[in-house]
VOGU-3710 file (C-alpha; in Angstrom, 3 decimals, decimal comma):
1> xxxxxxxxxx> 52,409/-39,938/31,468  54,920/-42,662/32,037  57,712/-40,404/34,080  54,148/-39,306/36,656  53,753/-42,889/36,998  57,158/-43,756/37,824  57,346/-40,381/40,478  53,796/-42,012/41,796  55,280/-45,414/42,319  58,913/-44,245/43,894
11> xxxxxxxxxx> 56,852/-42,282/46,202  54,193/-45,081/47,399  57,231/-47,668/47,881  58,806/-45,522/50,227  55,840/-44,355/52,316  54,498/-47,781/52,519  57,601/-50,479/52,222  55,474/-53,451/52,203  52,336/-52,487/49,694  52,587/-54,319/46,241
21> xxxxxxxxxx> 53,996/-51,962/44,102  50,673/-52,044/41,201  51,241/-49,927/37,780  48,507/-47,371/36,996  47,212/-47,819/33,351  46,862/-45,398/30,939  43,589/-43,813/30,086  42,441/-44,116/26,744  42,756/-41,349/24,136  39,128/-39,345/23,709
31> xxxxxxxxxx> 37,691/-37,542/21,079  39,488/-34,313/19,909  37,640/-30,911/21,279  36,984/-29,681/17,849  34,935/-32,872/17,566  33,329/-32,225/20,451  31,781/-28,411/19,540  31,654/-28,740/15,353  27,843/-29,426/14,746  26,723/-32,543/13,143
41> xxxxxxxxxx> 26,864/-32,292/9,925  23,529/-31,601/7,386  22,219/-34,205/4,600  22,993/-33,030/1,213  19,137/-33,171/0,795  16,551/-31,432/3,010  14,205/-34,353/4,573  11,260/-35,591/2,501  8,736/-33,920/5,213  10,522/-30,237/3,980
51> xxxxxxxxxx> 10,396/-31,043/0,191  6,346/-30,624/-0,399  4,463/-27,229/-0,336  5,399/-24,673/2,252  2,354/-23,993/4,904  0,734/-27,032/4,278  -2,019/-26,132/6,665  -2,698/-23,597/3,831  -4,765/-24,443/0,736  -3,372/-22,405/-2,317
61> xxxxxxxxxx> -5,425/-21,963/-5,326  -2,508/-22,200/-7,389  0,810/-22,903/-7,094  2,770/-23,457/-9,947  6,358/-25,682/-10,558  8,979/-24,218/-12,330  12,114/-26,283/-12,395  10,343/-28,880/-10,092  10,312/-26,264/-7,356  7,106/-24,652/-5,630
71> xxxxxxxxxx> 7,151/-20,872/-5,011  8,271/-18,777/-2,143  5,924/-15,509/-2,356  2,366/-15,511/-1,215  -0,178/-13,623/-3,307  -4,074/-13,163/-2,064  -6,576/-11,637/-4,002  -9,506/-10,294/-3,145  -11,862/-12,961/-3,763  -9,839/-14,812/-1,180
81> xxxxxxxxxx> -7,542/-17,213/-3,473  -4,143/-17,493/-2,780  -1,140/-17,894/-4,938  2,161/-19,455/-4,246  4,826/-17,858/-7,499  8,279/-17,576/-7,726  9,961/-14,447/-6,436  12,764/-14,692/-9,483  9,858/-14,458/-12,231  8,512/-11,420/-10,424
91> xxxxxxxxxx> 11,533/-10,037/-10,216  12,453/-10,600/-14,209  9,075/-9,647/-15,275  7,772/-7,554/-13,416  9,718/-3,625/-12,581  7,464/-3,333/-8,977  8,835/-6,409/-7,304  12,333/-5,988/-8,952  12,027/-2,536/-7,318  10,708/-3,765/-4,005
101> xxxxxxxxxx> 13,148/-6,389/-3,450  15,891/-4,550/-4,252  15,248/-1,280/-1,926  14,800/-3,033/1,571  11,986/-0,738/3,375  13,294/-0,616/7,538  10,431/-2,104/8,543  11,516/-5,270/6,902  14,761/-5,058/9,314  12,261/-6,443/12,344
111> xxxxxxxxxx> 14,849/-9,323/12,782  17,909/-7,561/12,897  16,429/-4,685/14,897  15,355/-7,228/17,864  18,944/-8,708/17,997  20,207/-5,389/18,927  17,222/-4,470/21,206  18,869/-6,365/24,099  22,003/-4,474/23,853  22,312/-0,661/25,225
121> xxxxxxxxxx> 21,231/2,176/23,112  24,704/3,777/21,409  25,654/4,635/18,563  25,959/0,773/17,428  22,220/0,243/17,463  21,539/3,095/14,623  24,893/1,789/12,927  23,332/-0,995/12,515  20,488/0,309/9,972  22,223/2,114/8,288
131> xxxxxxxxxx> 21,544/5,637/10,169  24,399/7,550/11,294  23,602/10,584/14,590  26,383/12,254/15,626  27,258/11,304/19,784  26,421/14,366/21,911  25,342/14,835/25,569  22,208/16,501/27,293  23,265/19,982/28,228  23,745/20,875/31,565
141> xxxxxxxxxx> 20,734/21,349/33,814  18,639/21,259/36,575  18,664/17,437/36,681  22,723/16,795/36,001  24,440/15,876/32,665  23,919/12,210/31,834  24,776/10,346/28,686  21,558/9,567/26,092  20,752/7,971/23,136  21,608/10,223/20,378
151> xxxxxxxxxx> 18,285/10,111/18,746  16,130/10,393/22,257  18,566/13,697/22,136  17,042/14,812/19,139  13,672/13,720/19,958  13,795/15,191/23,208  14,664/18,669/21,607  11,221/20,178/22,799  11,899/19,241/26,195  15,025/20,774/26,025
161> xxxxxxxxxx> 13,399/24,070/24,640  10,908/24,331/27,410  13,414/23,431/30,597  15,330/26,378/28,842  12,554/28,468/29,105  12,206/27,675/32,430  15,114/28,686/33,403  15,053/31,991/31,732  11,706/32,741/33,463  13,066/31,665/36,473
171> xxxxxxxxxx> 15,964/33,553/36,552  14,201/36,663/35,052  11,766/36,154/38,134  8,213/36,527/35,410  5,976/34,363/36,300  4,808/31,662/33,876  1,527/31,863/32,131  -0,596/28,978/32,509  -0,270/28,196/28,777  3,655/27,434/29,313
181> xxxxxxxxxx> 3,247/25,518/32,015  0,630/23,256/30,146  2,642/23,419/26,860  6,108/21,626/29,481  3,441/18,535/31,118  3,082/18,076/27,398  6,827/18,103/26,383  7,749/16,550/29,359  6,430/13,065/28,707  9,245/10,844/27,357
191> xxxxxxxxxx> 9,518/10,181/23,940  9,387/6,589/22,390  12,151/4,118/22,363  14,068/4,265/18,638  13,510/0,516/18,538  9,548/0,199/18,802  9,568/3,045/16,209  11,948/0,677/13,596  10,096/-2,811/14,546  6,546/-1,488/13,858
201> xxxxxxxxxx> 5,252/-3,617/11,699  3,526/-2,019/8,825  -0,964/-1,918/9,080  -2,738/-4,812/7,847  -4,397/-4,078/4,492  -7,495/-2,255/4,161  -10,606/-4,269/3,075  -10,826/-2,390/0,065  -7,331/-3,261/-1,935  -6,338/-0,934/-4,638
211> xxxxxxxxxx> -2,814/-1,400/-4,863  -0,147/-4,911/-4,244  -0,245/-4,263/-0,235  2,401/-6,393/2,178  0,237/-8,011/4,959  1,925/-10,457/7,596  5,904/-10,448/6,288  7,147/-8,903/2,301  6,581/-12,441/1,184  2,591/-12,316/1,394
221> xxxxxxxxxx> 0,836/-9,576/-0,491  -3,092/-8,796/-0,886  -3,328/-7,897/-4,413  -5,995/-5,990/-6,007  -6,936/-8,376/-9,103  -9,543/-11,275/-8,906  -8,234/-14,896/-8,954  -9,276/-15,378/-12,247  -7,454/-12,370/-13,905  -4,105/-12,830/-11,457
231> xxxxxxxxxx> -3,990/-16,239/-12,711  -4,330/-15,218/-16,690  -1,836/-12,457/-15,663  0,535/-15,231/-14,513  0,297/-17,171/-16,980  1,651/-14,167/-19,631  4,796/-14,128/-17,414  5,534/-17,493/-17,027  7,451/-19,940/-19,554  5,468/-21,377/-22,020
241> xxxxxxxxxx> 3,715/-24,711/-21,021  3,337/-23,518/-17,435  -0,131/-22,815/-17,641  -1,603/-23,627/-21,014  -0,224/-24,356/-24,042  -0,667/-21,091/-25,492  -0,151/-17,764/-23,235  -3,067/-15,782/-23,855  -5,124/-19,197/-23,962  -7,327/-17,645/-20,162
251> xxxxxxxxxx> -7,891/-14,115/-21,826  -11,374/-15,541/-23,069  -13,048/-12,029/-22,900  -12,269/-8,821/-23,606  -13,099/-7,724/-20,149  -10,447/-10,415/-18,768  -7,793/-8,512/-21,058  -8,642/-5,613/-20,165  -8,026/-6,382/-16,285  -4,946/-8,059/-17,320
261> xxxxxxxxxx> -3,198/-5,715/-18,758  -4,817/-2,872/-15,984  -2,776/-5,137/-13,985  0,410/-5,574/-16,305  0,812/-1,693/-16,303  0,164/-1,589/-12,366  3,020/-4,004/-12,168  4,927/-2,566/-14,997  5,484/-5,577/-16,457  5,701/-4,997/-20,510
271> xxxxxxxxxx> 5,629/-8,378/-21,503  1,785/-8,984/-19,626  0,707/-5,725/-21,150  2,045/-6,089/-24,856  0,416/-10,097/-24,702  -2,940/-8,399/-23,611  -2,982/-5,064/-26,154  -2,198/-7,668/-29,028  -5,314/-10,012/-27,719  -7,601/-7,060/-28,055
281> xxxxxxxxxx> -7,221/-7,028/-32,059  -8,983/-10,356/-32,294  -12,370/-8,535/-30,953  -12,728/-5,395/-32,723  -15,195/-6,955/-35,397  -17,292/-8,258/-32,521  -16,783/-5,161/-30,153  -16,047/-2,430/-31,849  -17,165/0,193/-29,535  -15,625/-1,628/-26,532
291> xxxxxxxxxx> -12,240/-2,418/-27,781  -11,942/1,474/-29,129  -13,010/2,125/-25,261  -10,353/-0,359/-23,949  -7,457/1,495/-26,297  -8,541/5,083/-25,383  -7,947/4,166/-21,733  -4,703/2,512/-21,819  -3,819/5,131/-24,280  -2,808/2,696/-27,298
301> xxxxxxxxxx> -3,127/4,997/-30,066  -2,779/1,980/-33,018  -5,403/-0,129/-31,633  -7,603/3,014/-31,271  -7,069/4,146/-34,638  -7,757/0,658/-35,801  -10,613/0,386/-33,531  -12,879/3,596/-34,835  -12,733/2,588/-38,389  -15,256/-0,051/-36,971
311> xxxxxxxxxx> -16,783/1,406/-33,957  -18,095/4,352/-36,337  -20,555/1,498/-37,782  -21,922/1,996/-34,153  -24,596/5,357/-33,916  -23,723/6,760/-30,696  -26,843/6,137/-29,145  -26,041/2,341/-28,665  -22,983/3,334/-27,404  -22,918/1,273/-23,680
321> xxxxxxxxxx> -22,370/3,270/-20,763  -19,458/1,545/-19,627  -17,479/2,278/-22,605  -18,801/5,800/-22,557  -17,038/6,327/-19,443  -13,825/4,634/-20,607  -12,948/6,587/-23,499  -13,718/9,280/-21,342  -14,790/12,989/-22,713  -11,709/13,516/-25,403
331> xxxxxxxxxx> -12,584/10,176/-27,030  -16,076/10,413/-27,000  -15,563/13,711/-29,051  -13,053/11,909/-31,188  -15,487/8,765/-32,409  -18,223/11,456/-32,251  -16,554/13,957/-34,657  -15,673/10,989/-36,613  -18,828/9,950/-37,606  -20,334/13,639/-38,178
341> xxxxxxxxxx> -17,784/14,651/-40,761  -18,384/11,169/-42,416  -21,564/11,686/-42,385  -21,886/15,236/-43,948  -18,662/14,473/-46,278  -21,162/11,919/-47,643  -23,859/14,132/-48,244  -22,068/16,473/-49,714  -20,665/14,058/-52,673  -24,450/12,983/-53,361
351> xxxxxxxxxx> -25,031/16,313/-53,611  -23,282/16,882/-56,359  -24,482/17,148/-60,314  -24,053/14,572/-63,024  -21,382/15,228/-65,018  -21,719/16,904/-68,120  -19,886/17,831/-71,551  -20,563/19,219/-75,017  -22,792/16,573/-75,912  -25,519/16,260/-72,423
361> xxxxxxxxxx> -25,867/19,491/-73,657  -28,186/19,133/-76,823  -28,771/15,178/-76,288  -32,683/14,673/-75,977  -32,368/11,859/-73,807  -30,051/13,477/-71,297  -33,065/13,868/-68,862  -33,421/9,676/-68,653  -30,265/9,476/-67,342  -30,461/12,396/-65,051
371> xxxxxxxxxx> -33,527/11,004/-64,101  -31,777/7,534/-62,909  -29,238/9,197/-61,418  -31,490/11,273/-58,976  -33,404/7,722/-57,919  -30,400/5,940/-57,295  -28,919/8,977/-55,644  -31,957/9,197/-53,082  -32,087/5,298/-52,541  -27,979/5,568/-51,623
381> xxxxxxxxxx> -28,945/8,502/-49,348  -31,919/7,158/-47,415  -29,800/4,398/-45,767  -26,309/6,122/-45,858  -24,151/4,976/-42,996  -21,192/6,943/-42,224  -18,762/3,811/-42,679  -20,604/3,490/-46,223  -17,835/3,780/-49,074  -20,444/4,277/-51,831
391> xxxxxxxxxx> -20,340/1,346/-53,643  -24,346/1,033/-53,270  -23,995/3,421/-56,586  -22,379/0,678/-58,842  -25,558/-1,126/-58,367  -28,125/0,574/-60,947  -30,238/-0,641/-63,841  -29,162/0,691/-66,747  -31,276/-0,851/-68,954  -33,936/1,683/-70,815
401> xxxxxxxxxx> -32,553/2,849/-74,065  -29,823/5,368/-72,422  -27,733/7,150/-74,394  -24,035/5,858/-74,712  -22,305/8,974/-74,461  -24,622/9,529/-71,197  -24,051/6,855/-69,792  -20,091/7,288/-69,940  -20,840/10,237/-68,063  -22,785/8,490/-65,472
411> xxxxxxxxxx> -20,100/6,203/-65,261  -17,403/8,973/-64,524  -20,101/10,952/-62,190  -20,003/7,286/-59,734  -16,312/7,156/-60,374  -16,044/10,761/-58,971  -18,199/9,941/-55,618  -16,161/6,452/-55,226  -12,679/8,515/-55,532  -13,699/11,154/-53,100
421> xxxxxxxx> -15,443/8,843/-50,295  -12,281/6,940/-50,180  -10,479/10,562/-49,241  -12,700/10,686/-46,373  -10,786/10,112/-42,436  -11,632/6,671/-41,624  -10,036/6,904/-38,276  -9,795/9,173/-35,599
//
């Protein structure tokens, strides 16, 4: 800078003799270039606007904190409610949305797919989803040999079939039927570009949800449970305290656990499910019938075991409708067969004689006791219940002037019909 100043000032004296020689100061030193393009830099913290709930302009039915953080996955059930939960417990708890999020579906590639719209279709534009087509060129035709998209090549392969035809039919000078000329206006319409078919976004959900459906973007799902049994499903999966105090504090019903854990299973989440099959126990004294229902469907064989010994108390003429259809044909025959071979196992025991030994033989009073055997034998059988274990028998009025040695054997015959009721099934 100072030598071009110098040269600059030599120069100017000797053009003009007489100007004031003036020295040209130096301009001050700016701002480095990097300084210049680096972006400025981000607070450590996002602003206080970003830090409340996500789409304020949407009111959630519940969104749970976990670590003093709001969810990032939408869930909408079909009474309208929406969710906001945490992707990472879905993910831990749950196999369908570990699966989901882990195996990206193409569709979910919209972003990447409309970067690479704007560039030409190659072989880079496939590369970039992952699908490899080999490069090849349009054979040589009526209309010249020009460089396609690899997949339009493929796509186009009817085309090609029919403008070979063509030229076979014109070279073999047979006129075309009407049928191939139809069938090559149908093949000759071009097919679609390989980037509307990738950015499709997938159909909104039907009206009638059966199954966890993404709607606008794989963050907001329309699931098939009601906000009430999503929301006792959620609270099985989340950390204790989330919710309630206890986790299986919202399964107030056995309906409610029964959804819940229809749900756990749909999700394959084994936590939900084992949470919901334990709950059931606590209603098989109130619902017998229902809970043995409940088991049969989800197929858990200890709770339905468990279940019959009480639901047999139940004739099968009460038997609701709803559970009829649960436990479904095969467990209707179970409970049914159940109760029938209770019931004539019981009968048959009654059935039985008095015992009897050297001395009922020649004691006069022998026909007392068989007497009081037969009444008590009839009373027992006029309300027998299949769950009945006999112990109606122990209550009998001995008094009379029986026979001690008779009564010993009256004693062993009710000991006999205790002994083999308790060999009866109990259970299915």
């Amino acid at each position: 800078m100072y030598e071009k100043n110098s040269n600059s000032e030599s120069h100017s004296s000797h053009t003009h003799p007489h100007a004031a020689s003036t020295p040209v100061p130096a301009p001050a030193p700016g701002p480095p270039i990097d300084d210049l393009l680096r972006s400025p830099s981000l607070p450590n913290s996002p602003a206080p606007a970003y830090t409340t709930l996500p789409y304020r302009d949407v009111e959630f039915h519940l969104a749970p904190l976990l670590n003093d953080r709001v969810g990032d996955i939408e869930l909408e059930t079909i009474d309208g409610k929406r969710f906001l939960v945490h992707r990472k417990v879905l993910e831990a708890e749950t196999v369908f949305f570990h699966i989901y999020y882990g195996f990206v579906p193409v569709w979910r590639l919209n972003a990447a797919s409309a970067s690479t719209s704007t560039r030409p279709p190659g072989p880079t534009a496939t590369s970039d989803l992952g699908i490899h087509v080999p490069t090849s060129r349009a054979p040589d035709g009526p209309s010249g040999s020009n460089a396609i998209n690899p997949l339009n090549s493929l796509l186009c392969l009817p085309k090609f079939l029919t403008s070979q035809l063509r030229a076979a039919a014109g070279a073999s000078t047979t006129p075309c039927s009407s049928a191939a000329a139809d069938a090559a206006d149908v093949f000759g319409t071009p097919p679609p570009a390989f980037e509307d078919v990738v950015t499709a976004a997938p159909p909104p959900p039907p009206k009638d949800v059966t199954a966890p459906t993404p709607t606008v973007n794989p963050y907001t799902w329309a699931v098939p449970e009601s906000s009430r049994v999503l929301e006792a499903f959620l609270s099985l999966i989340y950390p204790r305290g989330t919710f309630t105090r206890s986790p299986d504090s919202l399964l107030v019903d056995l309906e409610t656990t029964a959804r819940v854990a229809r749900a756990a299973m749909g999700y394959q989440c084994q936590k939900a499910l084992g949470l919901a099959r334990n709950k059931m126990y606590s209603w098989i004294n109130d619902d017998p019938v229902g809970v043995y229902a409940m088991a049969v469907y989800f197929r858990f064989t200890d709770l339905a075991r468990l279940a019959s010994t009480n639901a047999i108390r139940v004739p099968r003429e009460e038997w609701p409708n709803g559970d009829k259809i649960l436990m479904g044909r095969h467990g209707r025959a179970a409970l049914q067969s159940l109760q029938q071979e209770r019931n004539e196992g019981l009968r048959a025991i009654l059935e039985k004689p008095m015992e009897s030994d050297e001395h009922s033989a020649t004691c006069v009073r022998r026909a007392m006791i068989e007497e009081l055997w037969s009444r008590k034998r009839r009373d027992v059988e006029a309300g027998l219940r299949c769950e009945s274990e006999l112990l109606e028998l122990l209550e009998v009025d001995l008094r009379g002037g029986h026979c001690g040695d008779c009564l010993v054997l009256l004693g062993k015959t009710i000991q006999r019909c205790l002994y083999e009721a308790k060999d009866l099934p109990r259970s299915v």
